[in-house]
N, C-alpha and C positions, 0 to 999 in steps of 0.2 A: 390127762388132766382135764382135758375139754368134756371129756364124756364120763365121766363122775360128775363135773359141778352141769351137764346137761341132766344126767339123772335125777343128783339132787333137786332142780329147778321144777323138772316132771313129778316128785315125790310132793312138792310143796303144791303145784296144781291138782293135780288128783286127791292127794288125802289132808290136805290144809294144816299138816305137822312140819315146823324144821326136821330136819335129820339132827342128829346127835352122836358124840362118841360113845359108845360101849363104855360101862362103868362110869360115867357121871353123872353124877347127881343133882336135883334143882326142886327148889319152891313152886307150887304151883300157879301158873298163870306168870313165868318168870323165866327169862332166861331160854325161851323158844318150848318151853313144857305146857302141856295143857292144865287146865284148871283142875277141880278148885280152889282157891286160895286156901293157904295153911296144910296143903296137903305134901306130901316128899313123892318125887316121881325119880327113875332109874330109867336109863339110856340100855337098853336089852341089848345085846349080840347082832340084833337087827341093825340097828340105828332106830329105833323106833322107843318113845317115850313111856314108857309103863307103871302105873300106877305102884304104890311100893305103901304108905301110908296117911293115916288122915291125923295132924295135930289135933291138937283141943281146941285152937279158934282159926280164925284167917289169918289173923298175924301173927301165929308162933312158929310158923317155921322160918328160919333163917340159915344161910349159909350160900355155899354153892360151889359147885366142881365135886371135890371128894368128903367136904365137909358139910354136909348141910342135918338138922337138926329140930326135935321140936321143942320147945322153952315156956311152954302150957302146958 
């Protein structure tokens, strides 16, 4: 337990990303996902945040965990 949340803590110093669960999904700039706003990011097999698609503005995505969505 201590050396997982050590890892995570080292992952967040080195690469300035939270970690994430595999298969969930988030808005950008929300939810520990990197930018841009309005953009949909996916949590990879990594733990690592990975670009997935770009809405049509900064504020049409909405959702988050397994539902998120663009509404532009």
């Amino acid at each position: 337990m201590y050396f997982a949340q050590t890892l995570a803590i080292i992952a967040l110093a080195v690469f300035g990303v939270e970690a994430c669960t595999a298969g969930e999904f988030r808005c950008g700039n929300q939810g520990g996902a990197p930018g841009p706003d309005g953009a949909i990011y996916i949590c990879n097999s990594s733990g690592r945040w990975q670009f997935s698609s770009q809405c049509g503005g900064r504020t049409c995505c909405q959702g988050g965990g397994s539902n998120v969505h663009c509404v532009c």
